[in-house]
N, C-alpha and C positions, 0 to 999 in steps of 0.2 A: 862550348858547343860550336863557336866559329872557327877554333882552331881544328876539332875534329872534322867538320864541314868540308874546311881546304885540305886535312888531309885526303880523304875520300876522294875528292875532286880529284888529286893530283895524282892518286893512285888510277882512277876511271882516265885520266889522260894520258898514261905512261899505256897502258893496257890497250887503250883505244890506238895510238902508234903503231901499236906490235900485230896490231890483228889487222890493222886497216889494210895493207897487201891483198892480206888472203880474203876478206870480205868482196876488195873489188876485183880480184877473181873470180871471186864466188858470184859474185853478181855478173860478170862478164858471160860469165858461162852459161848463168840461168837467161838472160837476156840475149844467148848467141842467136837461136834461130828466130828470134822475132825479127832482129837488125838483119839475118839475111834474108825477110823475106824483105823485109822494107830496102834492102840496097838495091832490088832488081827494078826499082822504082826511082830510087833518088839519087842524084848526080853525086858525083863523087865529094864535092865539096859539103855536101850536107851530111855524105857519111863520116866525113873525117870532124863533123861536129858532135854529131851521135856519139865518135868511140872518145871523143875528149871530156863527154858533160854527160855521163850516163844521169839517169834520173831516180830509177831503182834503188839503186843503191845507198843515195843524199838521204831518200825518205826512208830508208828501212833503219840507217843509223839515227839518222833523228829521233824517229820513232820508240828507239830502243832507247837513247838517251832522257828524251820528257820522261816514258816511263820509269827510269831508274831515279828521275829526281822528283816525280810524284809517289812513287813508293817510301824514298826518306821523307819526302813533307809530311805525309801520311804517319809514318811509324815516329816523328818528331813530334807531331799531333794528337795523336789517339793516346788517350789513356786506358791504363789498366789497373783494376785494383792490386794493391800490395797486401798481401794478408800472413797471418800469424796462427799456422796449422796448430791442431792437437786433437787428442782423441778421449773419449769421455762416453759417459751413461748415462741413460734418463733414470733420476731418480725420482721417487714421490715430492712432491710438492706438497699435496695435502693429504690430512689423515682424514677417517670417516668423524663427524663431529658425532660426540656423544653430547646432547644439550640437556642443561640442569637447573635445577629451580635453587638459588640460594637458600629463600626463607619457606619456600614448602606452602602449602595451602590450599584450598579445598579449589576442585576444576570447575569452573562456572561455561567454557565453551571451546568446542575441539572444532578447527576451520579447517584439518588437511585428515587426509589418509595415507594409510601405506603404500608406495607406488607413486604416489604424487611428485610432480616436481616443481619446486618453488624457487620463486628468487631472493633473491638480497637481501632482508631486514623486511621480508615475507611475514607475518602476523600467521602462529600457529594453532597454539591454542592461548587459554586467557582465563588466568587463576581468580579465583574473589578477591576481590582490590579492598573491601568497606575494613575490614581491619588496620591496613594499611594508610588508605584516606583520613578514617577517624583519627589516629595518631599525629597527620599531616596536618589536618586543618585544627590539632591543639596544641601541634608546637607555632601553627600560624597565630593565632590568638593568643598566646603567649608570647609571642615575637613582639607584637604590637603592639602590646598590652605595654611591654617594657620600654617600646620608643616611646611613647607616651610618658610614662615615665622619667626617662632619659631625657626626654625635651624640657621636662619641668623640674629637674634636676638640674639640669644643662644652665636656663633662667636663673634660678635660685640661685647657685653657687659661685653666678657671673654677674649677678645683680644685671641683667639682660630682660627685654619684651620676652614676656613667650609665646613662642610660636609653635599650633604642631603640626609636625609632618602633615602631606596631603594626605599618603597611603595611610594613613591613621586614620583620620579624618572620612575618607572615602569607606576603609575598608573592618573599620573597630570604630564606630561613634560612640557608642555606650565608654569604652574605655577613656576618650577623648574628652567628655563631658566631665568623669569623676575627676581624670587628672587635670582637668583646667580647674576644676570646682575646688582640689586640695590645693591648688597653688594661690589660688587666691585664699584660701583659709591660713596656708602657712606664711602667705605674706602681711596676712591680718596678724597673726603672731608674732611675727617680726616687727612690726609697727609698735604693735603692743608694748613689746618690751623695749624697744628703744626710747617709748614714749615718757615709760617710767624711768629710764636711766636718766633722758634729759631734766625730767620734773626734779628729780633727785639735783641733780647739776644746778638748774635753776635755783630751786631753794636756798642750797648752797650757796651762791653768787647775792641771793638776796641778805643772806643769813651775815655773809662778810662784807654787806655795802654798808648794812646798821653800824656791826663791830666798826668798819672803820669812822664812822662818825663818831661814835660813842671815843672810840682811841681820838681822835680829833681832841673831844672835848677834854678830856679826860688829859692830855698833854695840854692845854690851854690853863686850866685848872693847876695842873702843877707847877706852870711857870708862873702864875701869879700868886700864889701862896708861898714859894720857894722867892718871888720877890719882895713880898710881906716879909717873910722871914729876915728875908737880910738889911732888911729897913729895921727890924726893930732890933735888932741884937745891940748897934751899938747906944740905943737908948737905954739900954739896962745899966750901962756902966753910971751915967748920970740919975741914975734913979727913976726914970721917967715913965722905965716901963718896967712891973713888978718883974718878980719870976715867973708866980704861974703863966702868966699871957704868954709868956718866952716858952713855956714850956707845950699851952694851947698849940700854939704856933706850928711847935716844933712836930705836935702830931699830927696837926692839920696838912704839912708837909708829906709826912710819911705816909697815909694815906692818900692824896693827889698821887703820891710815885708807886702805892702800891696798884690802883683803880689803875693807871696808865698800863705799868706792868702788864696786869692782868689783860687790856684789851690787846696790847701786841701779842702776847701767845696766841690768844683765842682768833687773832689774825692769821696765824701762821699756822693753827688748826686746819680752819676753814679754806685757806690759801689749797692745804693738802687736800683736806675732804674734794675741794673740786674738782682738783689733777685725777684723785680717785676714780669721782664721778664722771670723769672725760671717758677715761681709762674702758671705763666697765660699759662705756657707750660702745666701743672701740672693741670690747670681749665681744658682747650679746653678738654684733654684726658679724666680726669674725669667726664665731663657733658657731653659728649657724650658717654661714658659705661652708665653712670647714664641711660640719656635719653634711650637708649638701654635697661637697664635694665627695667624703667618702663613700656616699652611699650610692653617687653617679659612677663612683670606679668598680662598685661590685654590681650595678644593673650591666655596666659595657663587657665586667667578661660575662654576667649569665648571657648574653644578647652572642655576643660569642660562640660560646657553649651551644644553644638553641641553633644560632646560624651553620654550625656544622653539622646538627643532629637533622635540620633542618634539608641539608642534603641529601643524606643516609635515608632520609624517609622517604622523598621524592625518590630516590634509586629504587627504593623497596617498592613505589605503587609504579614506577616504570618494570620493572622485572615482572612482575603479576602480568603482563605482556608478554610472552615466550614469541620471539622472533628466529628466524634465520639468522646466523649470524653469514652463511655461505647462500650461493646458489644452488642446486644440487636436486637430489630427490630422496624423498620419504623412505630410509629402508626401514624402522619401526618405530610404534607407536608403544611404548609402555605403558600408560591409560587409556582406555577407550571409552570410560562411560563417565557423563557429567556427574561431576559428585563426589569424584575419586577423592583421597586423600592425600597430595603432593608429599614423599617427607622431602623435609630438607639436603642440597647435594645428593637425590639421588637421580639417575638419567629418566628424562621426560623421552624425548626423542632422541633417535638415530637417523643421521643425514650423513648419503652418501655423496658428498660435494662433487660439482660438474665443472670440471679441470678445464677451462678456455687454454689455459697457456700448458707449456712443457719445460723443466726446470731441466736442466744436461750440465752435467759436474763432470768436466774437463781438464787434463793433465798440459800445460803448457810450457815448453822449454823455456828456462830460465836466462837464455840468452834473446827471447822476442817479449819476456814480460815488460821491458822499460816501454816498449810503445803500444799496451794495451792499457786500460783505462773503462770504468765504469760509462756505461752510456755509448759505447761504438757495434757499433751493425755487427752480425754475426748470420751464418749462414749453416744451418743444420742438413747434413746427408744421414742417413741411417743406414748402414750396412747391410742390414736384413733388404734393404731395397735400392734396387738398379734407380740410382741420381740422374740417370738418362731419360728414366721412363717417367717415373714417379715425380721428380722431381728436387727440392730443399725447401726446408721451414725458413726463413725472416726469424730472425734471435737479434737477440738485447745480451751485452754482458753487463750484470747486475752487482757480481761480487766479484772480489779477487783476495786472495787467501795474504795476509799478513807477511808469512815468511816461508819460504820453500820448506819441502816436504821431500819424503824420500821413498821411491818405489821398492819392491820387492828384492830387485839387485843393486838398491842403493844409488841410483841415479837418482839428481835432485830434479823437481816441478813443484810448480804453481797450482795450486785448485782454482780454476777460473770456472765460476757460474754463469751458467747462459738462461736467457728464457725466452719464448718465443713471442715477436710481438704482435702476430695477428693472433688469432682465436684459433686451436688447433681440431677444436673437439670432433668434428666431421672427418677431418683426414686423420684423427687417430682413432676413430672408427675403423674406415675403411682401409688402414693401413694394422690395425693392431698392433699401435704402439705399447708396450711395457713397461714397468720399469726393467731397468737391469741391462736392454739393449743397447748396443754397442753405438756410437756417433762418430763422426768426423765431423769436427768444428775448425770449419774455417772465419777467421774474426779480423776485419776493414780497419787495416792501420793505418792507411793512407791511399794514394795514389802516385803511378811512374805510367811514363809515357816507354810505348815500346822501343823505341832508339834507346831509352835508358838501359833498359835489359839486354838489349842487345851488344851494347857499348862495357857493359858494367864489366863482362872476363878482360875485355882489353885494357881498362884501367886499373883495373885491379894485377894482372898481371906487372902490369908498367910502374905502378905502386912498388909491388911486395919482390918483383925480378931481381938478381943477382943481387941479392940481400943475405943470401942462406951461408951459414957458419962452412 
C-alpha cells in the first residue's frame, strides 16, 4: 500500500509541474482586472509584490491537492462488501401438513375450526386417553412391583441389608411390604437349612472326638498286651508258662490290634463325614445366592422389557393430544362431532402452514464456491420487482450442495440454499411472492476497501503483463 502511495504521489508531482505554468496563467488572467483596479491605488513597489505572490492561485492548488488526498484516505478507508452473485428460485419450503392419529380412538374434545390459525405445538383436538392411561399405569405397577423384587433379590444373592427403593416405597407400599415380608421368610429358610448342615457337622465332630478316645484306648490296650506277649513267649521255652496261656495271649493280642484297627477307619470315616458336612454347608448357601442370582437376572430384563413398553405407552397417552406440529391455519377438519371414531393413520387435520421464512435454491459459479460457507449473510432481489423501489430480503445460506452439478448446456454450479432471516410473511403478502420465481442472490464473502477495487486491474495487469506465449 506504501509503495503504491509513493507511486501516486510521484505521478500527482510530475503532473502538478507540467500544468503549474498554465494554472498561473490561468490565475493571472482570472485575477487581471481586480490587480488593475488596485494599481490605480498602490505604489508601484506594492504592485510588483501582488504580481510575484499571487494568492488565488496558492489556495486553489492546495485546495485541489487536500482534496485529492482526502479522496484516497477515504476510498483507502471505506469498505465495501465482496459478494459471490448467482441466480435461483423460491422453492416450497413447506408442504400443507396432513396430521394423523397413530393409534386411532374415539374424539373426547375438538379446540379449533376451519379457518382458524394456530401456533406451534397448538392443542387441536384430544382423543379418549383412559385406554391408554389404564395400560400406563399397569405397566407402572408392574415396574415396581419388579424393583421390589429386584431389591430383594439384589440382598439375597449378595448376602447385602436390604433396602428398598424410595419410588417403591412412596409409590407401590402394598408391593414393598410383601417383598420385605418374603425376604425375611426366605432368609428364615436359609437359616433353617444352614442350621441343619451345621447340627449335621457338629454331630459329626462330636461323633469323632468319642472314636478318637476310644482309638486312644484301644492303642494303649494293644501295647500292653503285645507287651504281655513278649514277656511270656520266652517263658514257654522253660516250662514256666503252659501253651494254652501262650496261646490266650496270643488272641488277646489280636484283638487289642483288631479294636485299634477298627477305631482308625471309623476315624477316617468321620474325618470325611465332616469335610462332607462342611461341604454341604458351603452348597445350601451357594445354591441359594446362585438361585437368587438367576432369578435377579430374568426380573432385570422383564424390568427392561416393561422400561421400554413403558415408553411406547407414555407416547400412546402423549399422541391422544393431536397438536400443531407447524404454525399455520386450519384448512380442514375431518371429524367434527365429539364421539367420532379416529381409525388408525388416517388424516385428522389439514394445516396450511404460515411460511415466516423463504427457502431460494441458487446456482453458484464454481469458481466463488471456495469462499461461501454455511452461515454467511445473503441478500435476495426478486426480479418480478424493481430492488430500487421494493427493496431486498436479509438471507442465511443454509446448505450447499456436495459436489457440482451440471446445467442444461452442461456448464458446472453449485446448489446453494438460501433462507431468509427475518420473517417474510407480510411482504410476501404484499409482494406475491411464489414459488418458481426468479432471484438474484447476492451472498457476503467478505469485505475490500474501495482503493482495493480500484487498484486490483493495475495489479493484476502488473501480475499477468508480457507473460503471454
Amino acid at each position: 500500500m506504501n509503495r503504491l502511495l509513493r507511486s501516486v504521489g510521484q505521478s500527482m508531482q510530475s503532473v502538478r509541474l507540467r500544468v503549474a505554468p498554465w494554472l498561473d496563467k490561468l490565475m493571472q488572467w482570472a485575477s487581471g482586472r481586480e490587480l488593475a483596479d488596485r494599481i490605480d491605488f498602490a505604489a508601484d513597489a506594492e504592485w510588483a509584490r501582488l504580481q510575484q505572490h499571487p494568492a488565488r492561485p496558492r489556495l486553489f492548488i492546495l485546495s485541489s491537492l487536500g482534496l485529492l488526498f482526502s479522496a484516497l484516505a477515504w476510498a483507502a478507508l471505506a469498505e465495501i462488501d465482496e459478494v459471490a452473485r448467482g441466480e435461483g428460485k423460491v422453492v416450497p419450503s413447506f408442504q400443507n401438513q396432513h396430521i394423523q392419529s397413530l393409534d386411532g380412538g374415539i374424539v373426547e374434545q375438538i379446540l379449533v375450526r376451519e379457518g382458524q390459525k394456530v401456533a406451534q405445538n397448538q392443542l387441536l383436538l384430544r382423543i379418549d386417553s383412559t385406554r391408554a392411561e389404564s395400560s400406563l399405569q399397569e405397566n407402572r405397577a408392574q415396574y415396581l412391583a419388579l424393583q421390589a423384587k429386584a431389591a430383594r433379590l439384589r440382598a439375597l444373592a449378595n448376602a447385602q441389608a436390604f433396602e428398598m427403593p424410595e419410588v417403591v416405597l412412596r409409590d407401590a407400599p402394598e408391593a414393598a411390604r410383601q417383598e420385605t415380608a418374603l425376604f425375611h421368610s426366605r432368609q428364615t429358610e436359609l437359616n433353617a437349612s444352614l442350621s441343619i448342615a451345621r447340627a449335621q457337622r457338629g454331630q459329626r465332630q462330636q461323633e469323632l472326638t468319642e472314636v478318637r478316645a476310644r482309638l486312644e484306648q484301644a492303642e494303649q490296650h494293644f501295647r500292653l498286651v503285645q507287651q504281655e506277649w513278649e514277656v511270656t513267649v520266652p517263658l514257654k521255652a522253660s516250662g514256666a508258662v503252659s501253651e494254652v496261656d501262650l496261646m490266650r495271649l496270643e488272641r488277646d493280642v489280636a484283638r487289642a490290634r483288631g479294636e485299634r484297627d477298627a477305631a482308625r477307619a471309623q476315624t477316617a470315616r468321620l474325618q470325611a463325614s465332616i469335610g462332607e458336612a462342611a461341604r454341604k454347608i458351603e452348597e445350601v448357601e451357594l445354591s441359594f445366592r446362585n438361585a437368587a442370582s438367576s432369578e435377579l437376572s430374568e426380573v432385570m430384563a422383564r424390568l427392561d422389557s416393561l422400561s421400554a413398553g413403558h415408553i411406547a405407552l407414555q407416547d400412546k397417552v402423549r399422541v391422544t393430544e393431536v397438536r400443531a406440529p407447524v404454525a399455520g391455519e386450519i384448512k380442514r377438519l375431518y371429524l367434527n362431532t365429539v364421539g367420532s371414531v379416529v381409525q388408525p393413520g388416517k388424516d385428522i387435520v389439514e394445516l396450511v402452514p404460515a411460511e415466516d421464512a423463504l427457502l431460494v435454491e441458487a446456482r453458484v459459479s464454481p469458481r466463488d464456491i471456495a469462499f461461501i460457507h454455511p452461515g454467511q449473510a445473503a441478500r435476495l432481489r426478486f426480479t418480478a420487482y424493481d430492488h430500487t423501489v421494493y427493496g431486498a430480503l436479509d438471507g442465511e445460506v443454509r446448505e450447499i450442495s456436495a459436489d457440482s452439478l451440471s446445467d442444461e448446456k452442461g456448464l458446472p454450479y453449485y446448489l446453494v440454499k438460501v433462507r431468509t432471516r427475518t420473517p417474510a410473511g407480510d411482504k410476501r403478502k404484499a409482494w406475491r411472492i411464489i414459488p418458481g420465481m426468479v432471484v438474484e442472490v447476492d451472498i457476503v464473502t467478505g469485505h475490500k476497501s474501495i482503493l482495493s477495487y480500484l487498484t486490483k486491474p493495475i495489479l493484476r495487469a502488473k501480475t499477468e503483463s508480457l507473460t503471454e506465449r
